[in-house]
C-alpha positions as CSV (number, residue, x, y, z in Angstrom):
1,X,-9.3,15.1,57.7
2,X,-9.3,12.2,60.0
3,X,-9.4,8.6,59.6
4,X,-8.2,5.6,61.3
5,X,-5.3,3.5,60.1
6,X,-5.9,1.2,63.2
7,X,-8.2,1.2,66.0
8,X,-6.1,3.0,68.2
9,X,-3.9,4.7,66.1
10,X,-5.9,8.3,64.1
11,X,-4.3,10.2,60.8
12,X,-4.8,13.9,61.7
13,X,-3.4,15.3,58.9
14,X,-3.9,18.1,56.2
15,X,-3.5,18.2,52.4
16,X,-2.4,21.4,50.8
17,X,-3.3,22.2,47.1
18,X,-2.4,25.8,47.5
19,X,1.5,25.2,47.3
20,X,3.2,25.9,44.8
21,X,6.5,25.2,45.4
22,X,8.2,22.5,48.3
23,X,10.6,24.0,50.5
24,X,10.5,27.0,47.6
25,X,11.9,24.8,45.1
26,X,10.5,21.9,44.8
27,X,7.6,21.6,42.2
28,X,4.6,20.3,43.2
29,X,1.9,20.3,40.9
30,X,-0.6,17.7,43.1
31,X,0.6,19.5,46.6
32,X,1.9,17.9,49.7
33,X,0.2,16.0,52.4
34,X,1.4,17.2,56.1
35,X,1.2,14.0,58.4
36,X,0.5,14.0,61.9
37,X,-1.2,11.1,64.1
38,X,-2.6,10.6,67.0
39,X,-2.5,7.3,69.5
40,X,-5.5,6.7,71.5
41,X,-4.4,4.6,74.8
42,X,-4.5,5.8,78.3
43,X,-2.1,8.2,78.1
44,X,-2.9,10.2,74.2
45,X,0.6,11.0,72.2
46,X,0.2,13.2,69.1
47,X,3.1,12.7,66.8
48,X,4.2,15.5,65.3
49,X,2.4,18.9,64.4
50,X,2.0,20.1,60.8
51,X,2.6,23.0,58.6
52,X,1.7,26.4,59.8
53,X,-0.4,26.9,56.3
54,X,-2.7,24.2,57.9
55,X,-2.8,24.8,61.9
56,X,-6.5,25.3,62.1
57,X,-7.0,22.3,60.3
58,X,-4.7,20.2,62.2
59,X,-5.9,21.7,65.7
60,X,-9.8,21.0,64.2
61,X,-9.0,17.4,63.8
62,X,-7.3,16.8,66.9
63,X,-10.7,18.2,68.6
64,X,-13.1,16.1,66.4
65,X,-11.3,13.0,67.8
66,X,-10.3,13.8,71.3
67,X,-13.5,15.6,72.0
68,X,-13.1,16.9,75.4
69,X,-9.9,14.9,76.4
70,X,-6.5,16.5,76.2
71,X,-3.2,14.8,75.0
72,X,-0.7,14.0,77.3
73,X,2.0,14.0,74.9
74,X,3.4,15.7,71.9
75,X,6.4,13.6,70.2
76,X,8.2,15.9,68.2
77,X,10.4,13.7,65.7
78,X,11.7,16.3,63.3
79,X,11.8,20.0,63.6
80,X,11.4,21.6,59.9
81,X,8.6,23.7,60.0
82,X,6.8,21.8,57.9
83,X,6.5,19.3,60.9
84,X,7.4,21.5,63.7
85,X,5.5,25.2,62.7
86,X,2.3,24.5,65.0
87,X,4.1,23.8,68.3
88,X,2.9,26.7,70.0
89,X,-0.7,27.2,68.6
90,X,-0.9,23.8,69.6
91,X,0.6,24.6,73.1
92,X,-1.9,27.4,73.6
93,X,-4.4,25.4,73.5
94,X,-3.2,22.1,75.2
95,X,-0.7,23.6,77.7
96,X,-0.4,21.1,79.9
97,X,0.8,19.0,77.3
98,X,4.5,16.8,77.7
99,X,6.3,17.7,74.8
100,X,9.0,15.0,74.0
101,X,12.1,15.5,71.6
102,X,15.4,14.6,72.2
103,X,18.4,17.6,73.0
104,X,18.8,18.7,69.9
105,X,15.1,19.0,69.3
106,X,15.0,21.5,72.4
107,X,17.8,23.6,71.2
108,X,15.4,24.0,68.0
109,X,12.7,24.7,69.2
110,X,14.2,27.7,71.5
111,X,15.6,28.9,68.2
112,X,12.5,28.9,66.3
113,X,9.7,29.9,68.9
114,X,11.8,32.7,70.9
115,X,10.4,33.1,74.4
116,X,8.2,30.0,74.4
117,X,7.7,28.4,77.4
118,X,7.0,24.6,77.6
119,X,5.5,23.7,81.1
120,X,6.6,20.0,80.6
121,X,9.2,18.2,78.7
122,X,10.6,15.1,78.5
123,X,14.2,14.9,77.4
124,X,14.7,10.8,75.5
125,X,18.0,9.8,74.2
126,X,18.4,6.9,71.4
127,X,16.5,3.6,72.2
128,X,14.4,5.1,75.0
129,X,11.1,4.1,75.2
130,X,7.6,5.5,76.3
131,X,4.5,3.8,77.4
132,X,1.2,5.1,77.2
133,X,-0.6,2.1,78.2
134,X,-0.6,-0.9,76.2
135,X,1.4,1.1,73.1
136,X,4.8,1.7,73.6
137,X,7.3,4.1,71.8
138,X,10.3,3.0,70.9
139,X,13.0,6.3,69.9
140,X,15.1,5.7,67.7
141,X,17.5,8.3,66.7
142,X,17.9,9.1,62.7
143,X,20.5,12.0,62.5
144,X,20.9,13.5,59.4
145,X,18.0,12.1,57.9
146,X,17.9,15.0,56.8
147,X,18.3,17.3,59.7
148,X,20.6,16.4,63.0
149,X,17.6,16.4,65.5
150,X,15.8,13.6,63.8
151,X,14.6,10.4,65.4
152,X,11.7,8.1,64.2
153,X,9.6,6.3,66.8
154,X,8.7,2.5,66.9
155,X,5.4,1.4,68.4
156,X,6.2,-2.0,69.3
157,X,2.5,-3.6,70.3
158,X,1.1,-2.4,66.5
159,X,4.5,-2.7,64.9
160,X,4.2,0.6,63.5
161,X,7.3,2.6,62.4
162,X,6.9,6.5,62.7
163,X,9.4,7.2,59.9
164,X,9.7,11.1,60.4
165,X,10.9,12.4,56.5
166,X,11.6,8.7,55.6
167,X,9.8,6.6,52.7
168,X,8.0,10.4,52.2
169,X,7.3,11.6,48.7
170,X,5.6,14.6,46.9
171,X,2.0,15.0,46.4
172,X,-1.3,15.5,48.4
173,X,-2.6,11.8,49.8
174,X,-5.8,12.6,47.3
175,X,-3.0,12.5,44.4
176,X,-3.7,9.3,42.2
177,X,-0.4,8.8,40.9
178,X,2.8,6.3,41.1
179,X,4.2,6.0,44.5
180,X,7.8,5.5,43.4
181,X,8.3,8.4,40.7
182,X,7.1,11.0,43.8
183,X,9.0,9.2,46.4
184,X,12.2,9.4,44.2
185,X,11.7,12.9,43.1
186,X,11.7,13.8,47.3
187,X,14.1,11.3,48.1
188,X,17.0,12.6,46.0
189,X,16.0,16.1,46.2
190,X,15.9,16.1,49.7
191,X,17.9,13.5,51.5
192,X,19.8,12.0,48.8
193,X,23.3,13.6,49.9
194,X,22.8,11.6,53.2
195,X,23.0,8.1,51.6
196,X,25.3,6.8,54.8
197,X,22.9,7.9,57.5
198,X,20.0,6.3,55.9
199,X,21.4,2.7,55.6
200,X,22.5,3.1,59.1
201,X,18.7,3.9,59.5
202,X,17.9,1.1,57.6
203,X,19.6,-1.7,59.0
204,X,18.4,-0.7,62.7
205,X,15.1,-0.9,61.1
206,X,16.1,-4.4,59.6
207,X,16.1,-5.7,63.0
208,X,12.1,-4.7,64.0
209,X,8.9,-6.2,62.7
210,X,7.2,-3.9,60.8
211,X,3.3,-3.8,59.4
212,X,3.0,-0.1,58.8
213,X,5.3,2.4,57.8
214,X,3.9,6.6,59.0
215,X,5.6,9.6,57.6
216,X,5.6,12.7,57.4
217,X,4.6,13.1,53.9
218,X,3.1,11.2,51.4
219,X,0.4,7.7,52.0
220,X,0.8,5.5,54.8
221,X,2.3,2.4,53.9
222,X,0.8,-0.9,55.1
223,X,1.6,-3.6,52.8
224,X,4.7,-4.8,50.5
225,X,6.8,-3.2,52.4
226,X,9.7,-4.4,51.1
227,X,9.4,-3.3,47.9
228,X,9.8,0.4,49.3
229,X,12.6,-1.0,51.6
230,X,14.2,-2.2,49.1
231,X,14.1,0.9,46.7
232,X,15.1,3.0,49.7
233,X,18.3,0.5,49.9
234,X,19.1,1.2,46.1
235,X,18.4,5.2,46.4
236,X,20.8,5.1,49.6
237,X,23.6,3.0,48.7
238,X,23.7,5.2,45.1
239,X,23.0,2.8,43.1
240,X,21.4,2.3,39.8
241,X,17.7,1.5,40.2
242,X,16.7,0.2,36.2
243,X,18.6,-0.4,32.9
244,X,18.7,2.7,30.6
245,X,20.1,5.8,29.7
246,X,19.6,9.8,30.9
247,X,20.3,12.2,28.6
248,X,20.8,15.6,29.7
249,X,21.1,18.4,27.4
250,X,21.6,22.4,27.1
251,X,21.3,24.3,24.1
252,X,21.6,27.4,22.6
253,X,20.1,27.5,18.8
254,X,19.5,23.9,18.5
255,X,22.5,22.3,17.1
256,X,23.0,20.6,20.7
257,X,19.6,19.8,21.3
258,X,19.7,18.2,17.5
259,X,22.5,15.6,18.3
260,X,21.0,14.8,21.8
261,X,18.2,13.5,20.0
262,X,20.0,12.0,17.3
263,X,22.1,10.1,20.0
264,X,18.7,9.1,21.5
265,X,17.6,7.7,18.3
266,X,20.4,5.7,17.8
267,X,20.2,4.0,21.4
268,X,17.1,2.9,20.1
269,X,18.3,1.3,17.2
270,X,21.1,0.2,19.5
271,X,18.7,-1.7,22.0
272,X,19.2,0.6,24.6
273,X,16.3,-0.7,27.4
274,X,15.1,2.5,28.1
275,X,16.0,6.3,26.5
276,X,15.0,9.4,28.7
277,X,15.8,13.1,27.3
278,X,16.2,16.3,29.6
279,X,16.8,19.6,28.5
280,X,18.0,21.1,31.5
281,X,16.7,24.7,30.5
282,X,13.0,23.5,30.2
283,X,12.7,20.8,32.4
284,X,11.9,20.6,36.1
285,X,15.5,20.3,37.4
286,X,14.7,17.6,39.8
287,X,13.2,15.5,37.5
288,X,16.2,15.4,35.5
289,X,18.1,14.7,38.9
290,X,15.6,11.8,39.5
291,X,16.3,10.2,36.2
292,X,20.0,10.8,36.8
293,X,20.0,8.4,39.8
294,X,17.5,5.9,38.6
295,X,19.3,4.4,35.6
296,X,22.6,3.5,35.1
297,X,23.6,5.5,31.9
298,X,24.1,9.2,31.8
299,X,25.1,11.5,28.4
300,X,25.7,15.0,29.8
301,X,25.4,17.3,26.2
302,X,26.2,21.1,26.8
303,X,28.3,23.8,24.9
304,X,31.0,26.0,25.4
305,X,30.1,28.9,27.3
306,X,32.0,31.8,28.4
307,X,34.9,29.0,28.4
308,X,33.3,26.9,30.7
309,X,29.9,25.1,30.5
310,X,26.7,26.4,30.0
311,X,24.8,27.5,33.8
312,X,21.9,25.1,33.4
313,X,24.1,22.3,32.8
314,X,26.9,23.8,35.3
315,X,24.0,23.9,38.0
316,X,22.7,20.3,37.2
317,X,26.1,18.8,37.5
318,X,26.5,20.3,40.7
319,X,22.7,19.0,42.6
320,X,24.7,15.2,41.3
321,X,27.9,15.5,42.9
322,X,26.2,17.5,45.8
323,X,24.1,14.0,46.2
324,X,27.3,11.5,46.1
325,X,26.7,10.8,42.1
326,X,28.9,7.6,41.8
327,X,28.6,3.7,40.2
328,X,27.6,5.1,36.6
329,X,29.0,5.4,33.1
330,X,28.9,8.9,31.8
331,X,29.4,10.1,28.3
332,X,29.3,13.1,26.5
333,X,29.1,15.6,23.7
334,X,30.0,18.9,23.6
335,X,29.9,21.6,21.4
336,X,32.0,25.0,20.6
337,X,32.1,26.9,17.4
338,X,35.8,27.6,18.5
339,X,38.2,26.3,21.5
340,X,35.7,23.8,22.9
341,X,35.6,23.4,26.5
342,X,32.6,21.6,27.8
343,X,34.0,18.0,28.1
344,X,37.1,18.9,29.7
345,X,34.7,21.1,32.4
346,X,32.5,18.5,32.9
347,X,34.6,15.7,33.4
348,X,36.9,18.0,35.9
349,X,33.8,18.4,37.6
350,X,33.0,14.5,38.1
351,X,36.2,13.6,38.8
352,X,35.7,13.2,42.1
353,X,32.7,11.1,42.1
354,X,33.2,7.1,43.0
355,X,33.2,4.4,40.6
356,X,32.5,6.1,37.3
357,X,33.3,5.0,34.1
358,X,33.3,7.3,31.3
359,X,33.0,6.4,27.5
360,X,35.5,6.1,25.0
361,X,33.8,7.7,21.9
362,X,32.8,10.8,23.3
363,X,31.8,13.4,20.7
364,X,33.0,16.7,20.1
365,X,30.6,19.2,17.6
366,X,32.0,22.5,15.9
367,X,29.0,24.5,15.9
368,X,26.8,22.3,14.0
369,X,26.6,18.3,13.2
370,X,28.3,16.9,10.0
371,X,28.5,13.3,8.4
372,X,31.4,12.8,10.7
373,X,30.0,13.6,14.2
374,X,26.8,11.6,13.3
375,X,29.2,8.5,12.6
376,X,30.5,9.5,16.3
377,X,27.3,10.0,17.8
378,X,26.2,6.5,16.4
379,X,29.1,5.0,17.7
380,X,28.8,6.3,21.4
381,X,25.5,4.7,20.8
382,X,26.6,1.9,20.2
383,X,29.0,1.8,23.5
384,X,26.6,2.7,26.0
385,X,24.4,0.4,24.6
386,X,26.6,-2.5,25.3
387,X,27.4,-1.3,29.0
388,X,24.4,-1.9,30.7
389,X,25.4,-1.9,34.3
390,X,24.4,-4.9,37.1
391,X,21.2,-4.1,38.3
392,X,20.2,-6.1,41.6
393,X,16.8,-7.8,41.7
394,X,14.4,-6.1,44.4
395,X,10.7,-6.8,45.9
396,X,7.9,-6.3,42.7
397,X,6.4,-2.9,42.7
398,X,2.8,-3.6,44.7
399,X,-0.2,-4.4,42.8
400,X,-1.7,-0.6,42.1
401,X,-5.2,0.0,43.2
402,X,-7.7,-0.1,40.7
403,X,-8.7,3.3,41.4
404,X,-9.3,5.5,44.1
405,X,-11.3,4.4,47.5
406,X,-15.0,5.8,48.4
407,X,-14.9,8.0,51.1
408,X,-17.9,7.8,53.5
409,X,-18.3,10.4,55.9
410,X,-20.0,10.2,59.3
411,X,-22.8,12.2,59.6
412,X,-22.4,12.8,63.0
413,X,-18.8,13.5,64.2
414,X,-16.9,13.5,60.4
415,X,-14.9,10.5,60.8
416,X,-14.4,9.1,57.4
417,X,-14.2,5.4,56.2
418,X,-12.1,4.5,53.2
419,X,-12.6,1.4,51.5
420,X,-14.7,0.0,48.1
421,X,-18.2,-0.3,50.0
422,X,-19.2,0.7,53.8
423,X,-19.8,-2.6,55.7
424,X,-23.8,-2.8,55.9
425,X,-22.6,-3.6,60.1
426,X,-19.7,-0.8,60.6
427,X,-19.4,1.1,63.6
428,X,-17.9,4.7,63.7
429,X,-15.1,4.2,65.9
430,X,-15.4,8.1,66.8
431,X,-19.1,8.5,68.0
432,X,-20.0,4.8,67.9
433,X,-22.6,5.7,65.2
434,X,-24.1,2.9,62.7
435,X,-23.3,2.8,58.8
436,X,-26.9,4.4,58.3
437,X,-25.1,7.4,59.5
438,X,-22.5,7.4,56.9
439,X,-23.4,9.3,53.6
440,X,-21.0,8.8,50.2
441,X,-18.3,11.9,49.9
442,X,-18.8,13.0,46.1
């Protein structure tokens, strides 16, 4: 697949539906999207390669719009495989190609391609730039964003920010679904512990004009940007994105799982804004991580378990504080048919996270629910109800598409046009061919 998201600057690019799981975790039920792009001026930079799952792809699409040319550069921002995996296919065929990273992307590369040689390099440190004719890169380094090598790249005459793993999400570009719920899921999966590095990201960003966001995974972004800005702020700085409450809940016959659900009932009668409920057991884990860090209320409901905490809830507990969990108020229930333990577990394991506030009518169950812990359940309902947090006002979500674009392929050279209707006067910017050489993809 290859399409144009300006004149001079090409998506080469691959979906995979064939995934099952993201980094062998992650679920992924509409796949990923590897990104990879390609600017067109007098000297040609490809940014980034792709997956190994999808080399042939990625090397087929680079030939269908370079056609006999060759690239003089290949800018290699991050180094997971994900991104970095094709370097040498794509070396063995464009040899005399100037790869471009900074030190730490060298040292990489030696580790994970043993014995290749690169005929040309080009060493850049932070705020370096690189012209290629009337574009010009811009480096600018992103350490720890999520890996120490990283840098994104700013091209300054189109104003278009090369974001590496930043403002990606899950899901294959063809995926008609929410851009936020995705980009959350990925963001606090995957670079959520390094909230610090990305506002230091951010505000270099602050200080450049930018019309078009490109990463690595996930839609290219060219309008409203700040609404994802401003989400990306929130995620990094740890704090609560919307008014409700999480409820997160393991159980082992039920009794549990019955007062979570009671307690969710009565935050409805409560006014609670919003009521989400996780079993940790059945749930995709990093959903119920997502939903952690997106509202400002979170009931952690578990029993006793071998004196400590059952795993699924041990485990969940420990993807929030491995993340930098803070500015939330926390309650919970626990339950033990004898010498309860969960609550005083669980809070030992927050107690190190910032700015938490935990409840005051916390509930504890002896094996099953009676008159009295549903008069305590209802009044922790009652309290978290009442202590809805501040949440800051940000950019309104864009106005979603209708539906998704027609795709008109070229008949001649397989470029592919995106929009509602083909322009009875388009021009294939590939092979110069006229819209009577474009035919509807089904």
């Amino acid at each position: 697949m290859h399409k144009n998201i300006t004149d001079s600057i090409i998506y080469i690019g691959a979906n995979d539906h064939d995934i099952d799981l993201f980094e062998g975790q992650y679920d992924v039920p509409n796949g990923m999207a590897y990104n990879s792009y390609i600017i067109d001026d007098i000297n040609i930079a490809v940014m980034d390669t792709i997956d190994q799952r999808k080399t042939d792809e990625w090397l087929s699409n680079i030939a269908k719009v370079l056609g006999v040319r060759k690239p003089n550069y290949l800018v290699v921002q991050h180094m997971e495989p994900d991104h970095s995996a094709s370097i040498e296919a794509f070396l063995n065929k464009y040899p005399n190609t100037t790869v471009v990273g900074n030190a730490k992307t060298f040292a990489m590369i030696s580790q994970f391609f043993p014995g290749l040689e690169i005929k040309k390099t080009k060493v850049v440190n932070n705020g370096d730039t690189l012209r290629l004719g009337s574009h010009v890169l811009n480096f600018v380094f992103a350490p720890m964003v999520h890996w120490p090598e990283v840098m994104m790249t700013y091209e300054s005459s189109e104003k278009v920010l090369f974001s590496a793993d930043g403002f990606g999400k899950f899901g294959a570009l063809d995926a008609d679904e929410d851009w936020a719920c995705e980009a959350r899921r990925y963001y606090f999966g995957i670079v959520g512990k390094y909230g610090s590095q990305v506002q230091a990201v951010l505000k270099k960003a602050a200080e450049l004009e930018i019309t078009k966001i490109c990463p690595l995974h996930g839609p290219i972004l060219t309008k409203d940007l700040g609404y994802y800005i401003d989400l990306y702020n929130t995620w990094s700085s740890y704090k609560p994105e919307e008014a409700g409450v999480c409820i997160c809940y393991t159980s082992v016959y039920g009794h549990t799982k019955a007062a979570a659900e009671l307690l969710a009932e009565e935050l409805e009668k409560a006014g609670a804004e919003k009521v989400v409920l996780n079993d940790l057991a059945r749930c995709d884990m990093a959903e119920a991580v997502e939903d952690a860090f997106r509202y400002d209320r979170l009931v952690l409901a578990t029993t006793t378990y071998n004196a400590d905490i059952f795993p699924f809830m041990r485990t969940f507990i420990e993807h929030l504080t491995e993340r930098g969990y803070q500015n939330r108020v926390i309650g919970f229930i626990e339950n033990g048919s004898w010498a309860p333990m969960a609550m005083k577990v669980m809070k030992g394991m927050l107690e190190k996270s910032k700015n938490i506030t935990l409840a005051e009518n916390n509930v504890t169950i002896k094996s099953a629910m009676n008159d009295e812990t549903k008069a305590k359940i209802a009044d922790l309902a009652k309290e978290l109800a009442a202590a809805k947090m501040e949440i800051e006002e940000r950019t309104e979500k864009p106005e979603e598409s209708k539906g998704p674009k027609k795709k008109y392929v070229c008949k001649v050279c397989g470029y592919v046009y995106e929009g509602e209707e083909l322009p009875s006067d388009y021009v294939c910017p590939l092979c110069h061919a006229s819209a009577e050489h474009f035919e509807i993809m089904e």
